[in-house]
Structure formats: structure tokens, C-alpha cells
PDB file of N, H, CA, C and O in Angstrom:
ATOM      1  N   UNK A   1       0.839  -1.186   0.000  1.00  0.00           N
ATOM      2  CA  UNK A   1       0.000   0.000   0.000  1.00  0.00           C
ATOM      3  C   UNK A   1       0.876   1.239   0.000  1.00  0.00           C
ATOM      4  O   UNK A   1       1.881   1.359   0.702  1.00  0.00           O
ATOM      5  N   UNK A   2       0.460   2.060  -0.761  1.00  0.00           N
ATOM      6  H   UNK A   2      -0.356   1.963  -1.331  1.00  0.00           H
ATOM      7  CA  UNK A   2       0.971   3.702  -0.851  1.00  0.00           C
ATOM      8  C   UNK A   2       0.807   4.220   0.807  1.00  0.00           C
ATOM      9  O   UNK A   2      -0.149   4.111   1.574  1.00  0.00           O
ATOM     10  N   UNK A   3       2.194   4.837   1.001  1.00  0.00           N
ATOM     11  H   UNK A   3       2.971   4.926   0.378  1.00  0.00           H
ATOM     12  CA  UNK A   3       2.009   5.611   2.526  1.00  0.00           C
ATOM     13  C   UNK A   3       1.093   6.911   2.424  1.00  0.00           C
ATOM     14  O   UNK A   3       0.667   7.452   3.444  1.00  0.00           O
ATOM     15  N   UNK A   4       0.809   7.388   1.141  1.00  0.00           N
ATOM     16  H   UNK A   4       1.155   6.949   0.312  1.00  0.00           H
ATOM     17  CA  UNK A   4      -0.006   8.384   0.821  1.00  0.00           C
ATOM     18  C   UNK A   4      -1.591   7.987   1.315  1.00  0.00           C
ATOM     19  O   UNK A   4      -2.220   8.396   2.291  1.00  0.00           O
ATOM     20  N   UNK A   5      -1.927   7.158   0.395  1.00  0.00           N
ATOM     21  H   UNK A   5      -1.416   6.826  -0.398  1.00  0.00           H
ATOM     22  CA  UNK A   5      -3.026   6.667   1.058  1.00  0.00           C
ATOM     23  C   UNK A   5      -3.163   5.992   2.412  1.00  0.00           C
ATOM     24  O   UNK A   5      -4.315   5.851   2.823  1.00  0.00           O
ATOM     25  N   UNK A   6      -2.194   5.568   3.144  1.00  0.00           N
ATOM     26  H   UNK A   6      -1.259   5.682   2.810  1.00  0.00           H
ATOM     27  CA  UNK A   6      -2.872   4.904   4.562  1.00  0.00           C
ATOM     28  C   UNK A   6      -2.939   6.530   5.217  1.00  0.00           C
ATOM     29  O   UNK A   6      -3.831   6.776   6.029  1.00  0.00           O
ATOM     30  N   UNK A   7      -1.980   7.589   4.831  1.00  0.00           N
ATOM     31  H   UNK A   7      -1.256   7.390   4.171  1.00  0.00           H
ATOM     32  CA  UNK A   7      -2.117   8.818   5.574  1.00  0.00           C
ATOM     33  C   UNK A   7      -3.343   9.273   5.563  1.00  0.00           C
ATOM     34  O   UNK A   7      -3.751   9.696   6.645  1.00  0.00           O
ATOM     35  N   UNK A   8      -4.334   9.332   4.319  1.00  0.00           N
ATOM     36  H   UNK A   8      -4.003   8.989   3.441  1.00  0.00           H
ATOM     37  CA  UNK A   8      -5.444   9.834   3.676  1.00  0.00           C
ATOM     38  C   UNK A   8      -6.255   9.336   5.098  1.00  0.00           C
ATOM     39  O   UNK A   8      -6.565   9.968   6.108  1.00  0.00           O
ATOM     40  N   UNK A   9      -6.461   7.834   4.683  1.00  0.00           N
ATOM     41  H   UNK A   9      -6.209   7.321   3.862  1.00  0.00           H
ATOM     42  CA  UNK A   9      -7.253   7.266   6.055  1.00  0.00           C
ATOM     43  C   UNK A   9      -7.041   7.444   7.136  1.00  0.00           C
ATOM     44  O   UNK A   9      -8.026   7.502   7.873  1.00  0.00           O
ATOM     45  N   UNK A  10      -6.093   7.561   7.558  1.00  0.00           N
ATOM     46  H   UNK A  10      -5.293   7.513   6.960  1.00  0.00           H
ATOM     47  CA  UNK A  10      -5.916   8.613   8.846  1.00  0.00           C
ATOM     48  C   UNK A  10      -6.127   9.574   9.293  1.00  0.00           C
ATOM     49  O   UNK A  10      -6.391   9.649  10.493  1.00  0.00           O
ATOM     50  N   UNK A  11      -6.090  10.587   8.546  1.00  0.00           N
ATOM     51  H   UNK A  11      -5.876  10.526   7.571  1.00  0.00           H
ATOM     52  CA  UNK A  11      -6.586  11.812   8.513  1.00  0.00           C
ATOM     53  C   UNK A  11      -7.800  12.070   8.344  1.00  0.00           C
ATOM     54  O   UNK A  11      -8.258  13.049   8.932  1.00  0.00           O
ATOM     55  N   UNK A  12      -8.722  11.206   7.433  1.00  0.00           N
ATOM     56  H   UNK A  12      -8.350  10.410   6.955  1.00  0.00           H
ATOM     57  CA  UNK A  12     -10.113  10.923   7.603  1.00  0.00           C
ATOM     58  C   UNK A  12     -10.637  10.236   8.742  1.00  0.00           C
ATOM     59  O   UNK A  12     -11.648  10.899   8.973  1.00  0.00           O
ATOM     60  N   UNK A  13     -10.604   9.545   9.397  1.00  0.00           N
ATOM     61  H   UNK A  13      -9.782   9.007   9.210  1.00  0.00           H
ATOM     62  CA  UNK A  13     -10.887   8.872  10.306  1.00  0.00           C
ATOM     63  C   UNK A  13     -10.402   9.462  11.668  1.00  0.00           C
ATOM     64  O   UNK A  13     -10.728   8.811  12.661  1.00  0.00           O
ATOM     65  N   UNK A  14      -9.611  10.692  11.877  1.00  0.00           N
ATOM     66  H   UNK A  14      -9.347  11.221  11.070  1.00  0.00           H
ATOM     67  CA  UNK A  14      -9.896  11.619  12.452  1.00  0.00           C
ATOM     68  C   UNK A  14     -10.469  12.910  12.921  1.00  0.00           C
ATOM     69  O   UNK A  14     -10.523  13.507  13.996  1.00  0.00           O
ATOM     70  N   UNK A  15     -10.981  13.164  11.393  1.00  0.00           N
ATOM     71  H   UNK A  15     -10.937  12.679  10.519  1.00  0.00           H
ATOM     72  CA  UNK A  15     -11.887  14.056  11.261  1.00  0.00           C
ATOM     73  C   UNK A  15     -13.263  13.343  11.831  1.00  0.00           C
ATOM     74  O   UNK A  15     -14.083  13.593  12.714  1.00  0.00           O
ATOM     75  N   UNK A  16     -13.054  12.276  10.797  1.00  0.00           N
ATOM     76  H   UNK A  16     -12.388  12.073  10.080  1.00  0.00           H
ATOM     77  CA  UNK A  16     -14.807  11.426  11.960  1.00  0.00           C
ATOM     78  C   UNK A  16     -14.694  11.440  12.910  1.00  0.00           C
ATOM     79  O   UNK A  16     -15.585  12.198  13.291  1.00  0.00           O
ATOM     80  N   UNK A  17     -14.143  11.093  13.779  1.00  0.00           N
ATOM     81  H   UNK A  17     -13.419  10.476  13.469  1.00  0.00           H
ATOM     82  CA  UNK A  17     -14.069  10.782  15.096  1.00  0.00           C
ATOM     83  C   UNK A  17     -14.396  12.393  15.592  1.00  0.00           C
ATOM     84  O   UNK A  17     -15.336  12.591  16.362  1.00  0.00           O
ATOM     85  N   UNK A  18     -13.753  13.259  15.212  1.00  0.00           N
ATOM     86  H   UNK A  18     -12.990  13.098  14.587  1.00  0.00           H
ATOM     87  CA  UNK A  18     -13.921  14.600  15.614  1.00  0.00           C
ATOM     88  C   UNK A  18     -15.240  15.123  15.153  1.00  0.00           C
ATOM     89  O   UNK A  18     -15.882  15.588  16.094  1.00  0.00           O
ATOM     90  N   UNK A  19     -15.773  15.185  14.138  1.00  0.00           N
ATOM     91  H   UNK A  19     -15.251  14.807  13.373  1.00  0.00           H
ATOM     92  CA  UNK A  19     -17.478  15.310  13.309  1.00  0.00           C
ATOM     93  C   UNK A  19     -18.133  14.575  14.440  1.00  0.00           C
ATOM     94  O   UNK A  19     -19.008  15.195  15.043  1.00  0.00           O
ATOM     95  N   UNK A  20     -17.869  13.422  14.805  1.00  0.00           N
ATOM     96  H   UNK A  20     -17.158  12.917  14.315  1.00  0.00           H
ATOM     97  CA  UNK A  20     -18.820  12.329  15.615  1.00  0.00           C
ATOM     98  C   UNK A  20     -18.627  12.485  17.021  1.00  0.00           C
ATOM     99  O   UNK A  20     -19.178  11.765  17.854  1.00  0.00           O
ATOM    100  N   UNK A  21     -17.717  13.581  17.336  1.00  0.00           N
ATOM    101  H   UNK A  21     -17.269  14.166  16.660  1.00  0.00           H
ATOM    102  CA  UNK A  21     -17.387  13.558  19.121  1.00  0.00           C
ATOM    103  C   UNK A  21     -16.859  12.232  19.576  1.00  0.00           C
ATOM    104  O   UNK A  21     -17.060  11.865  20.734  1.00  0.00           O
ATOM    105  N   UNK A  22     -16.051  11.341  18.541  1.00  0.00           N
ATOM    106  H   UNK A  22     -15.887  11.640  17.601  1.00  0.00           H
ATOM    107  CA  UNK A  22     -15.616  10.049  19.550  1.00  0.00           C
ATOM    108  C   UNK A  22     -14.410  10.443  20.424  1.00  0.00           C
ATOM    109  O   UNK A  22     -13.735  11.433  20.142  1.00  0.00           O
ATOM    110  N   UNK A  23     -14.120   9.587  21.588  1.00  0.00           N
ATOM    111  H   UNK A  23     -14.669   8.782  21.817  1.00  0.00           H
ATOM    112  CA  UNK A  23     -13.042  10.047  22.072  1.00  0.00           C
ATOM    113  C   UNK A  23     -12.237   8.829  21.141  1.00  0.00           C
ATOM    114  O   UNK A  23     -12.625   7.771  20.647  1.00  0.00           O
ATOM    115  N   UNK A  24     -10.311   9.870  21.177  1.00  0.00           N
ATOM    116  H   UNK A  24      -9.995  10.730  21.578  1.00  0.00           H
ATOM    117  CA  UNK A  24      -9.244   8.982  20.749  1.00  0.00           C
ATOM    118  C   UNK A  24      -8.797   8.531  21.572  1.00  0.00           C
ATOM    119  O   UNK A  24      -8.704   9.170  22.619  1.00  0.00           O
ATOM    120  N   UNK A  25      -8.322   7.244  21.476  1.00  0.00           N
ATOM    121  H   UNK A  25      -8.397   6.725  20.625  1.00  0.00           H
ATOM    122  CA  UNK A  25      -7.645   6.086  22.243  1.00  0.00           C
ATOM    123  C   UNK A  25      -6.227   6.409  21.600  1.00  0.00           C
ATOM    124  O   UNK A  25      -6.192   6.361  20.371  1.00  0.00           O
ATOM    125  N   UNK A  26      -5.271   6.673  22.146  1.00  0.00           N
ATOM    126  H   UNK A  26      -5.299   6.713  23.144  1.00  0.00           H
ATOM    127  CA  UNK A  26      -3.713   6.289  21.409  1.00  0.00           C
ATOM    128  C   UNK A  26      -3.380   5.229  21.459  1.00  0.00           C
ATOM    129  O   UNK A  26      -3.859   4.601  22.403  1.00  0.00           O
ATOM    130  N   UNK A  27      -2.527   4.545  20.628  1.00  0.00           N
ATOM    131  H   UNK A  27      -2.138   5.054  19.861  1.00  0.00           H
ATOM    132  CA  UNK A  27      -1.836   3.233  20.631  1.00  0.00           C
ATOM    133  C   UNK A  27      -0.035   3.153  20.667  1.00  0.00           C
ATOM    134  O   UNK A  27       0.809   2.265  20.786  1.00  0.00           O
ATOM    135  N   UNK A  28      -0.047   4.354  20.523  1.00  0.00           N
ATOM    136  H   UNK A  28      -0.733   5.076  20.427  1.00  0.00           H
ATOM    137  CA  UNK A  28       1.694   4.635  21.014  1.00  0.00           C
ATOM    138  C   UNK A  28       1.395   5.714  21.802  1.00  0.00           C
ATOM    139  O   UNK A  28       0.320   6.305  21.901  1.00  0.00           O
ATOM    140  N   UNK A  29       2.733   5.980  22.512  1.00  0.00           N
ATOM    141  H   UNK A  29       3.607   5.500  22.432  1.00  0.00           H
ATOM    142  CA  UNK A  29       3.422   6.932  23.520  1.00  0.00           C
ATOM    143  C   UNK A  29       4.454   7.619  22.193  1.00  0.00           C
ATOM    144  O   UNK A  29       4.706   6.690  21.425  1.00  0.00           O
ATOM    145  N   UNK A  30       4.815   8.339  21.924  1.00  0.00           N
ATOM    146  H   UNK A  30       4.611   9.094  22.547  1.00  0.00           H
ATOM    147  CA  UNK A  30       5.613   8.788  20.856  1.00  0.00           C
ATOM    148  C   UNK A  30       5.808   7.828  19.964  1.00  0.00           C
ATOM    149  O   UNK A  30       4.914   7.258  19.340  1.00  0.00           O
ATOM    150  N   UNK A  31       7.225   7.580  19.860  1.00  0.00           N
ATOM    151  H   UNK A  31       7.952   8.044  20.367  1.00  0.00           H
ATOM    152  CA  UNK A  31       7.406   6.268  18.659  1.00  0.00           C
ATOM    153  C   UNK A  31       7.115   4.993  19.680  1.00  0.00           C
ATOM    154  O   UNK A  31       7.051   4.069  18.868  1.00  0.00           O
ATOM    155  N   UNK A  32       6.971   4.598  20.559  1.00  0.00           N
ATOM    156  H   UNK A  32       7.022   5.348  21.218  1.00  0.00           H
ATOM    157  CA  UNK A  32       6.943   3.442  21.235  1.00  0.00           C
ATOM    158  C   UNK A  32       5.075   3.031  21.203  1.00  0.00           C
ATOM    159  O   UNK A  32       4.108   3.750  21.456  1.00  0.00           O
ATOM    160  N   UNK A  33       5.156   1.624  20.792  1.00  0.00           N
ATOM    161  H   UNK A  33       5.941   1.040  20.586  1.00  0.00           H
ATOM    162  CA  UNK A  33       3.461   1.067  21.379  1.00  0.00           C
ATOM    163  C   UNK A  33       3.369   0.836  22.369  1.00  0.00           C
ATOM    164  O   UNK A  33       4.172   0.147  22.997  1.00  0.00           O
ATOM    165  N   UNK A  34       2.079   1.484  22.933  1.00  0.00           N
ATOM    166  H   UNK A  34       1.426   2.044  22.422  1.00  0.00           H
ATOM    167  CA  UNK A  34       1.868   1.196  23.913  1.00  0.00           C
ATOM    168  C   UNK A  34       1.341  -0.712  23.838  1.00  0.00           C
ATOM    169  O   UNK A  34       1.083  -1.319  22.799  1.00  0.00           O
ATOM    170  N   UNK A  35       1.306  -1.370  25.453  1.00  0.00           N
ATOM    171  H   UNK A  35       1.516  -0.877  26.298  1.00  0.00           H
ATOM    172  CA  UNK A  35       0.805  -2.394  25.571  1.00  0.00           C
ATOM    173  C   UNK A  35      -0.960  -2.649  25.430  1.00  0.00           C
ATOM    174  O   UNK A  35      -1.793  -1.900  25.940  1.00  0.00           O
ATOM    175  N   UNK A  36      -1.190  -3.556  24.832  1.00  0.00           N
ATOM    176  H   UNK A  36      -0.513  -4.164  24.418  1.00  0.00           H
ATOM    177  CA  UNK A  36      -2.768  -3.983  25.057  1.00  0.00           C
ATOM    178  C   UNK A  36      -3.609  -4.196  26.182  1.00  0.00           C
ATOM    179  O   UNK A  36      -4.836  -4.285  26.227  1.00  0.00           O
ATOM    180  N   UNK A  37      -2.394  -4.292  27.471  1.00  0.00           N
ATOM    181  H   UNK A  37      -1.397  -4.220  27.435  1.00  0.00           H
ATOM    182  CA  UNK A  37      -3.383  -3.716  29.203  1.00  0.00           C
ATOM    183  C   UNK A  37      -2.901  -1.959  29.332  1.00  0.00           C
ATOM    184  O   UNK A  37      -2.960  -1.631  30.517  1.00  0.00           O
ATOM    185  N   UNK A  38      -2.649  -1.302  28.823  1.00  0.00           N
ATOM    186  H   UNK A  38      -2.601  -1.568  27.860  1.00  0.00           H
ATOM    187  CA  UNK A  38      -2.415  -0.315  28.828  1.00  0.00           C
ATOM    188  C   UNK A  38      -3.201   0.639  28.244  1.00  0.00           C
ATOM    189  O   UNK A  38      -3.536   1.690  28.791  1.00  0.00           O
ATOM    190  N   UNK A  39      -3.621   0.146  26.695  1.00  0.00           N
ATOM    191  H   UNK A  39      -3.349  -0.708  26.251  1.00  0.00           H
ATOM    192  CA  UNK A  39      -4.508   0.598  25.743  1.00  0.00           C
ATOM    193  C   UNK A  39      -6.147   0.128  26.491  1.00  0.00           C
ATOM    194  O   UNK A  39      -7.037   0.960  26.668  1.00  0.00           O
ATOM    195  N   UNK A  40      -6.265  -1.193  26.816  1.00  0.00           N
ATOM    196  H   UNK A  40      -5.542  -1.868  26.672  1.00  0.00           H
ATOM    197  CA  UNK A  40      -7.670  -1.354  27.650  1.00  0.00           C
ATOM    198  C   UNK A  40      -8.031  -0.239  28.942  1.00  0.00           C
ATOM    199  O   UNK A  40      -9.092   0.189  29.396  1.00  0.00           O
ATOM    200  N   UNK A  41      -6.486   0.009  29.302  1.00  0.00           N
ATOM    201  H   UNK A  41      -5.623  -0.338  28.933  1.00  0.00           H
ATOM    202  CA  UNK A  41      -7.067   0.875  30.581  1.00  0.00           C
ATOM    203  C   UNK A  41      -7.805   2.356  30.120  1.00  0.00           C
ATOM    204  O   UNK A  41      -8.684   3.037  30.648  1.00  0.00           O
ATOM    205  N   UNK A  42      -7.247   2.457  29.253  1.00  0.00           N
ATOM    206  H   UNK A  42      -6.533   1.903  28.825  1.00  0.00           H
ATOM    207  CA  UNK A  42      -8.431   4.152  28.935  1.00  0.00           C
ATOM    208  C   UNK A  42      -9.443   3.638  28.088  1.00  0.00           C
ATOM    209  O   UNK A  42     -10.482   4.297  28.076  1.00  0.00           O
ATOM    210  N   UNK A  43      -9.393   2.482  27.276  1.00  0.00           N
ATOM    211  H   UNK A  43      -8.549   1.947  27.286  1.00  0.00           H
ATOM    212  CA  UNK A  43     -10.627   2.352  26.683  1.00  0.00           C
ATOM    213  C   UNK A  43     -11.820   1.931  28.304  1.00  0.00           C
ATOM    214  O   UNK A  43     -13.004   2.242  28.178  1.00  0.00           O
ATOM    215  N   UNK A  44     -11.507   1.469  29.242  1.00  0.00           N
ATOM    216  H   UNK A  44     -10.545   1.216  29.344  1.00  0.00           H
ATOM    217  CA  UNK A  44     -11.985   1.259  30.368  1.00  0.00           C
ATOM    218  C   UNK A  44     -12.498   2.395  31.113  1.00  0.00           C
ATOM    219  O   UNK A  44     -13.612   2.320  31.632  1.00  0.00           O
ATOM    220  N   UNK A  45     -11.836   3.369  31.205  1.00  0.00           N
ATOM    221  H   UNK A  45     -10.931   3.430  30.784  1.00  0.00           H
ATOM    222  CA  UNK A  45     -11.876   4.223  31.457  1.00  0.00           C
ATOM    223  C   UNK A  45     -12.956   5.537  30.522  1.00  0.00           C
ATOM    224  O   UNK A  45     -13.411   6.610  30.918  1.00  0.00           O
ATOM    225  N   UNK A  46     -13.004   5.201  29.883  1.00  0.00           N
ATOM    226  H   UNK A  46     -12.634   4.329  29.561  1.00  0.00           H
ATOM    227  CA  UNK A  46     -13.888   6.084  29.114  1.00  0.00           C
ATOM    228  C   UNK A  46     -15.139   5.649  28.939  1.00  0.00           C
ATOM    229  O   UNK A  46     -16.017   6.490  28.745  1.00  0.00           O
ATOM    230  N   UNK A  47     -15.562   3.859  28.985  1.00  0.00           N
ATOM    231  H   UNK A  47     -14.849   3.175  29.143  1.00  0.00           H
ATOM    232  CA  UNK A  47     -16.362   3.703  28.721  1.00  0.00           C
ATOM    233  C   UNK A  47     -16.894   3.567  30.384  1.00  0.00           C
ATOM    234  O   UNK A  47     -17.978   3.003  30.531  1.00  0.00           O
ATOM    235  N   UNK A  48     -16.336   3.950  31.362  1.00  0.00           N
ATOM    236  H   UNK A  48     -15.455   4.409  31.243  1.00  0.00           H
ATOM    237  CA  UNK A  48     -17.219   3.375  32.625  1.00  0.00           C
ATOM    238  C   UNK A  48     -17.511   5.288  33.028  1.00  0.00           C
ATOM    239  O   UNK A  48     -17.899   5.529  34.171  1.00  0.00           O
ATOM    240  N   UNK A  49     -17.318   6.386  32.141  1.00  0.00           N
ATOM    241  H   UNK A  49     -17.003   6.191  31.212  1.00  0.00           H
ATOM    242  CA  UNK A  49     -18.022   7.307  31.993  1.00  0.00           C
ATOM    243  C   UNK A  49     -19.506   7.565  31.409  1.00  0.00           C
ATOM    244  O   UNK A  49     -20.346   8.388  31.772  1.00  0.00           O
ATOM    245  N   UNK A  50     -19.554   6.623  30.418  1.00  0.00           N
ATOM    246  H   UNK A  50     -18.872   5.954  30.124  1.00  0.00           H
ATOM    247  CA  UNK A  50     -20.616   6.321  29.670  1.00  0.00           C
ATOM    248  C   UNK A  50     -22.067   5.784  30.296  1.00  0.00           C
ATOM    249  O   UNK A  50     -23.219   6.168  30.093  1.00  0.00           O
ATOM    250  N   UNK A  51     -21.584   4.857  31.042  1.00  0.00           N
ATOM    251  H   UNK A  51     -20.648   4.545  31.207  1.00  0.00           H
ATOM    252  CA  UNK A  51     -22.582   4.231  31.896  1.00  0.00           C
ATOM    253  C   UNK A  51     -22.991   4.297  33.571  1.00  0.00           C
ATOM    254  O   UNK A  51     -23.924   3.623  34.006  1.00  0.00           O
TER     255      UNK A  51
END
């Protein structure tokens, strides 16, 4: 895949999220990924606002 286009989708799919009021989840800390109990903890966190 063209890095042009995965950028495109990125940049779109932040605008949605922003049009749609979603909150963003990050998946890195700068260049580093974050872990998958790390990434659950704010998705946890956001959704026990919800309810």
C-alpha cells in the first residue's frame, strides 16, 4: 500500500471521530506502542463514563 493513502485514512478517520465527538484512544506513547493492558485501561476508562 501507498504511505499516501494509509495517511489519507488517517486523517479521515480523524476528522470522523472529531465530526462524531468520539473520544481517541492512542496506541503509542511517541514512537513506542503502547501495551494492550495499557490501551484497555483508557478504553476502560472512558467507557465506565458512559454508563
Amino acid at each position: 500500500m501507498k504511505v499516501e493513502f494509509l495517511q489519507k485514512v488517517y486523517e479521515s478517520s480523524l476528522f470522523v471521530a472529531d465530526y462524531l465527538n468520539f473520544s481517541e484512544v492512542k496506541c503509542n506513547d511517541n514512537e513506542q506502542l503502547r501495551s494492550i493492558e495499557n490501551i484497555e485501561e483508557d478504553i476502560l476508562k472512558l467507557t465506565r463514563k458512559l454508563l
